[in-house]
C-alpha positions, 0 to 999 in steps of 0.5 A: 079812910084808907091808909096807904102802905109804909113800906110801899116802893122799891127800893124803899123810897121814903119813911112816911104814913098816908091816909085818903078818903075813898074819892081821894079828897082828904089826905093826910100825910106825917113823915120824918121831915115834913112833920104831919099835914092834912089837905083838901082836893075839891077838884083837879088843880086846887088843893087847901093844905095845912102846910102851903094854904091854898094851892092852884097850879095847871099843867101843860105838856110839863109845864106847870104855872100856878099859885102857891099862897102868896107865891107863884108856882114856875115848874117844867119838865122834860124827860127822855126815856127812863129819866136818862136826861131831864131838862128842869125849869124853876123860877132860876132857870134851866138846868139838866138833871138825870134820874133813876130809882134811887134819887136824881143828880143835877148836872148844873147845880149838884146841891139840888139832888137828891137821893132815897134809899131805905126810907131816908131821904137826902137832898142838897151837899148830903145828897150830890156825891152819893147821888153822882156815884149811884144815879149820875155814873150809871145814867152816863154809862147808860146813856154811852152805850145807848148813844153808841148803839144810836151811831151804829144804828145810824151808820148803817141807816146812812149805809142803807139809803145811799145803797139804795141810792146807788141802785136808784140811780142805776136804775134810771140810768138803765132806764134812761139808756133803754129810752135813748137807745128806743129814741134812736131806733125809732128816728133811723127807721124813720130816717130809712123811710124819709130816704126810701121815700125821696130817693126811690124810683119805680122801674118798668117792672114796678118795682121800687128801687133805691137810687144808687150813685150810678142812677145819679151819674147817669142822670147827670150824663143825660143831662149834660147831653140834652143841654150841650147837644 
């Protein structure tokens, strides 16, 4: 048998006495409020006690269901970090909680806290005013400055993506311009080829040369002349 450290925790969380096996099947546990029991781990999940019988319970992403004697076991828990905001299920449904070393306050039933110091341990009205000042003040303390911080944070993240936004779309303005700007560069040279092509002539020197407006006059003044005369 290995018997376990009284004074084991800090703070001091309880004044109680264990002893286990070597593999941890048998336990033997004595307290100020719980009085002296032993129990029996076959295997994971299943527990023979002194105090509760046969116990079979399983645990999923912190939800446990089982079977406790000849009740059944309802039992959730979710926690944020470092035990700031707790989200409790129980067979009479939800309620939040917050935590620390010392005990944890119930924020929907304040006659479910607890707190611990010194190897004494206190639940229900004993328990709900001492825990609101050293676990419920300090966890909304925390938890403002850390909800301050995330907004902060927040705020320049928000800052940060529409700068980049901004300059997202600068650059496909840019971008967008330079394309319509090529577009049209290329259609006038292709426009001045098309008019080169149609209203050119070539000379009695072989040159190519454009038609001007008094080509055109001309042309009209010889043929108005071969048709009148």
């Amino acid at each position: 048998m290995r018997i376990l450290k009284i004074f084991k925790g800090k703070p001091l969380k309880r004044l109680e006495l264990k002893a286990h096996s070597r593999n941890s099947k048998i336990r033997l546990r004595a307290s100020r409020t719980g009085k002296a029991q032993a129990s029996y781990h076959p295997t994971q999940g299943l527990t023979f006690s002194t105090r509760y019988g046969v116990r079979f319970s399983k645990t999923f992403k912190g939800l446990t269901l089982g079977i406790q004697g000849t009740k059944t076991i309802l039992r959730g828990r979710w926690s944020s970090k470092k035990g700031l905001l707790n989200l409790n299920l129980s067979k009479s449904g939800f309620s939040l909680s917050s935590s620390n070393k010392l005990g944890a306050y119930n924020w929907s039933r304040p006659n479910y806290s607890s707190f611990k110091f010194a190897g004494l341990q206190l639940r229900g009205k004993k328990a709900a005013s001492i825990a609101f000042w050293f676990v419920a003040i300090p966890s909304l303390i925390i938890g403002t400055i850390k909800l301050i911080f995330w907004f902060i944070g927040l705020v320049f993240n928000l800052i940060k993506f529409f700068t980049y936004l901004n300059f997202l779309l600068l650059k496909l303005t840019l971008a967008a311009s330079w394309i319509l700007v090529s577009i049209i560069c290329v259609l006038s040279e292709f426009i001045d080829e098309l008019i080169w092509l149609l209203f050119s002539f070539t000379d009695n020197y072989g040159r190519r040369q454009h038609i001007t407006i008094g080509h055109i006059t001309s042309l009209i003044a010889k043929s108005l002349k071969f048709f009148l005369l």
